[in-house]
Every structure is written in C-alpha cells, then in structure tokens.
C-alpha positions as CSV (number, residue, x, y, z in Angstrom):
1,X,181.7,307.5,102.9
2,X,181.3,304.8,100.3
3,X,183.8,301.9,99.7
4,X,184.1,303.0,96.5
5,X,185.2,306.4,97.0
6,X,187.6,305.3,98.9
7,X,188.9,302.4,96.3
8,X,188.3,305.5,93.7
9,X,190.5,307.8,95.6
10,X,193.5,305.1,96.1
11,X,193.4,303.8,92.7
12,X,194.1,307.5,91.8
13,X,197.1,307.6,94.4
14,X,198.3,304.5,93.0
15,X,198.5,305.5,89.4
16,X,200.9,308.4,91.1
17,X,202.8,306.2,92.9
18,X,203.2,303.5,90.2
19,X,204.6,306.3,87.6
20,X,206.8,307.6,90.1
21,X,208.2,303.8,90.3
22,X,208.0,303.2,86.7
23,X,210.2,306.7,86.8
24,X,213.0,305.6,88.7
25,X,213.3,301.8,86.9
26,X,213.3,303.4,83.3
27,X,216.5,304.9,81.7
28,X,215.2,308.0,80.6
29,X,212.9,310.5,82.6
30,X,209.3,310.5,82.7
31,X,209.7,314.0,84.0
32,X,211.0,315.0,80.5
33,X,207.0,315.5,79.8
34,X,206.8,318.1,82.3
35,X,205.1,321.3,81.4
36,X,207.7,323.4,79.8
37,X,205.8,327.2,79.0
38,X,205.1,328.5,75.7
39,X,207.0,325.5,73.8
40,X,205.7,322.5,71.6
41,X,206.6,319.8,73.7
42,X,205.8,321.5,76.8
43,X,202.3,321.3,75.8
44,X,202.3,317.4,77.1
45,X,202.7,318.6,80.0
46,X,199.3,319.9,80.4
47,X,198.1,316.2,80.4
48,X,200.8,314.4,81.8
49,X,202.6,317.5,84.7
50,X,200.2,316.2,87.3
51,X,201.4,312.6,87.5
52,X,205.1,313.3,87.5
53,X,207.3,313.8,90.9
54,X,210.3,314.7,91.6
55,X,210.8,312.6,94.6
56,X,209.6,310.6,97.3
57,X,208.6,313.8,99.5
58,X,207.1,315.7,96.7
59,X,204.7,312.5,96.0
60,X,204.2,312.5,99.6
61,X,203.2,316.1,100.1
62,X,200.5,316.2,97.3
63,X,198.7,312.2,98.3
64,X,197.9,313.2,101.8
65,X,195.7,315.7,100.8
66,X,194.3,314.6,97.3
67,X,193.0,311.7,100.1
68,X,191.4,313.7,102.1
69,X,190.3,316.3,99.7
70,X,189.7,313.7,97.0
71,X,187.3,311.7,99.8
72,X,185.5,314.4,100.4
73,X,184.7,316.0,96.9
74,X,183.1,312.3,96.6
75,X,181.3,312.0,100.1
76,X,178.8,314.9,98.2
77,X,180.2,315.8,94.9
78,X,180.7,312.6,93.3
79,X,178.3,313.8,90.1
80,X,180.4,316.3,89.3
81,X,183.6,314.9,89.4
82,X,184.8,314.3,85.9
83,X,183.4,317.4,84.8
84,X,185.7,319.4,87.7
85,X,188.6,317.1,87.6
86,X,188.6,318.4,84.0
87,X,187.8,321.7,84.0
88,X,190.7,321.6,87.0
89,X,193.7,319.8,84.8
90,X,192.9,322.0,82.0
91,X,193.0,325.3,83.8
92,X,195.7,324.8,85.9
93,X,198.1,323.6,82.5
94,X,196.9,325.7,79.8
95,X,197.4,329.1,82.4
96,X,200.8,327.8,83.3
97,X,201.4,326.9,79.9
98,X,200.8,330.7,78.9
99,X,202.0,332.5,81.8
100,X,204.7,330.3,83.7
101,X,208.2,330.7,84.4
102,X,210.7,329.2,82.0
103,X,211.2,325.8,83.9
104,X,209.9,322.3,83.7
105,X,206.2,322.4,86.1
106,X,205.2,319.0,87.3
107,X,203.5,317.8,90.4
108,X,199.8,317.1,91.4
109,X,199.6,320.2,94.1
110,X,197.5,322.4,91.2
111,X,195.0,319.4,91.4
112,X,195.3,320.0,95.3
113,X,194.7,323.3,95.0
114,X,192.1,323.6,92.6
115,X,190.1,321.0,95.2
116,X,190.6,323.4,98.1
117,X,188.5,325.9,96.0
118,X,186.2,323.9,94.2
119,X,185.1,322.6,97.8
120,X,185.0,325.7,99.6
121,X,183.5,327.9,96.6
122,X,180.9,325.1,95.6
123,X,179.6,324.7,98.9
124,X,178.9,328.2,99.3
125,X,176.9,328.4,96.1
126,X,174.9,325.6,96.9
127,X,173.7,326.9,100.4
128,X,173.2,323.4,102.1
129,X,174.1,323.0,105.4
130,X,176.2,320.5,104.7
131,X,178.2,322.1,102.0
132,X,178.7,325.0,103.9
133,X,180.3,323.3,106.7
134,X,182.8,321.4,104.7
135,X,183.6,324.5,102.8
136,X,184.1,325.9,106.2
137,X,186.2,323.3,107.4
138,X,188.4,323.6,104.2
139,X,188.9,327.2,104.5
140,X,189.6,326.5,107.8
141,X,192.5,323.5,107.2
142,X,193.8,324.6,104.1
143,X,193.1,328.3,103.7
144,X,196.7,329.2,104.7
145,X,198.4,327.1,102.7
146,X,195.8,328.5,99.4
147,X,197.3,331.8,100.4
148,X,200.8,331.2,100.9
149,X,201.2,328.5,98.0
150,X,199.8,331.2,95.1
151,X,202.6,333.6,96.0
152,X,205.9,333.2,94.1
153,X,207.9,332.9,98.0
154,X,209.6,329.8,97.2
155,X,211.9,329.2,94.2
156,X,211.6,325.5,93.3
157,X,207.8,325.4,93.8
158,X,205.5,326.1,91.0
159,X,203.3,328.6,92.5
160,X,201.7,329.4,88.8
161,X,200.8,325.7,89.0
162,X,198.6,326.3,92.4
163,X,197.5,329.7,91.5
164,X,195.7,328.5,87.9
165,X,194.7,325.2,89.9
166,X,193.0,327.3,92.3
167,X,191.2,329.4,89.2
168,X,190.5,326.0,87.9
169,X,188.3,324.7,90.9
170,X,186.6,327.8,91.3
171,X,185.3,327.5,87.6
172,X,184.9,324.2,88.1
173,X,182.5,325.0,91.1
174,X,180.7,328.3,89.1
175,X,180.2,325.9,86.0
176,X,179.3,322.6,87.9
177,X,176.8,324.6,89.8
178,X,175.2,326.1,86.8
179,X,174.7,322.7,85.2
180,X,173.3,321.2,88.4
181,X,170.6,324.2,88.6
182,X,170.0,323.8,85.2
183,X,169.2,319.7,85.4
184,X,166.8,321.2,88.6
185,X,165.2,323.7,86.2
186,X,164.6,320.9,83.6
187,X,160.8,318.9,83.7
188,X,161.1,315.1,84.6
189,X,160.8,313.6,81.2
190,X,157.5,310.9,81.1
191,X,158.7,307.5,81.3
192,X,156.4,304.5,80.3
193,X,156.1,303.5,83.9
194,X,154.4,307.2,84.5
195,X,152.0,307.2,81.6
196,X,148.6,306.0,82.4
197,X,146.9,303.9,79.5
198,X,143.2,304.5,79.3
C-alpha cells in the first residue's frame, strides 16, 4: 500500500466528515439536497446524496469500510478509479432517482456497495491471482451484508440506494475491464526514443 492511497482514501473520509460538521453548524440542512425520486430538486441528490449523513453513526457505519474497501480498490485498481467511482455515483442516483421510494436517500453506503461488487466482479474478470483472492476475500467479508442490504428488510435504510450501487460497481468492473483489454489490444505507439535514425 502506497502513502498516497492511504492520504487519498482519508482526504475522501474527511470531506464526509467535514460536511457532516459543516451540517450541524449551519441553520439550514444540508440534507435538504438529498435524493428525493422523480422530482426536480431531488435530482441534486444524485451528486450531492453520497456526502450527506444523518448522524454520527450513519457516518460511522459507511467510513469503516469505504477505508478498507477504498484502500484496496487502490492497492491494484488505482487506474480505474475515476472512471468506477463515476460510473458508481451515477448508477446508484440516477436508478434510485427513477425507481426509489418517496423519501429523501442520502448516505455513502451505495458507494460501499457498489465497491463490494466492483472488487469482487473485476477481479474475477481479470483472472490474476491476485485479483481473485481479494475478490474472494470480499465475497467472503462482505457478501452477507450485499445480500441482506439489497432487500427492502429495514424501513429507514435506503436499500434502492445499495441495490443500484451494487449495479453500479459491477458496470463499473464490466466497462473498466473492457477498456483495460482494449489499451492491451492497442500497438505501443513509436516514440522518438524508439526510432532508429539511419
């Protein structure tokens, strides 16, 4: 693991934690930019859901495992990662967006979720050892709470949000995969330093 992933991973958490702070000193709510479905202003939400809280707890729940999941996208994924946390945020609010209860959705758990499958589908498509394993050890961690957290059980919990997360990272991991066998298909452009002058 590089420094920098880590710095990259707790910069993240702290823009979470500072607009959680920033949340409580202001007089109005933040949370007011939640993802409300199939409305105009709920359509900030698709942007902004992610990095709003309800609480302490909430927070909590969602930065213990955005660092460790978010560590190790980077330890062999870190190429990909604009492209999936993209692909991710887009799914998971545009679906929920569409298709979610009537209520205000906000919380970074779809981002969670859409890691648990980006990591354990990716890894299987690109058939390294390595990859594998750390897909395995994801499905293995996390593969009960996938299950449980994309099945409307609980009332106050968003499970649209995880479900279109999860859809989210697994095409994030199809498209991300196609693009890096793609670049592998590519030929190595001539650069001056390979060209032999005669």
């Amino acid at each position: 693991m590089k420094k920098c992933d880590l710095k990259l991973v707790l910069s993240f958490m702290g823009i979470l934690w500072g607009i959680h702070f920033l949340n409580l000193m202001l007089p109005w709510e933040l949370r007011t930019l939640g993802l409300s479905p199939r409305t105009l202003h709920g359509l900030w939400g698709i942007l902004f859901a992610p990095f709003l809280h309800a609480n302490f707890a909430h927070l909590m729940s969602n930065s213990i495992p955005l660092l460790i999941l978010g560590l190790a996208f980077l330890s062999l994924y870190r190429q990909h990662l604009v492209d999936a946390f993209i692909i991710i945020l887009l799914t998971q609010g545009i679906g929920v967006w569409i298709f979610g209860r009537v209520a205000v959705h906000f919380g970074a758990s779809g981002l969670v979720y859409g890691l648990i499958t980006y990591l354990m589908i990716f890894g299987v498509l690109r058939t390294k050892p390595v990859s594998i394993c750390l897909a395995v050890a994801v499905a293995i961690y996390y593969g009960g709470t996938l299950l449980l957290g994309i099945l409307p059980i609980y009332r106050f919990i968003s499970w649209e949000g995880h479900l279109f997360g999860a859809i989210g990272g697994i095409l994030a991991a199809f498209l991300t995969r196609e693009e890096e066998k793609r670049e592998a298909r590519e030929p190595i452009s001539p650069t001056t330093d390979s060209i032999q002058l005669k």
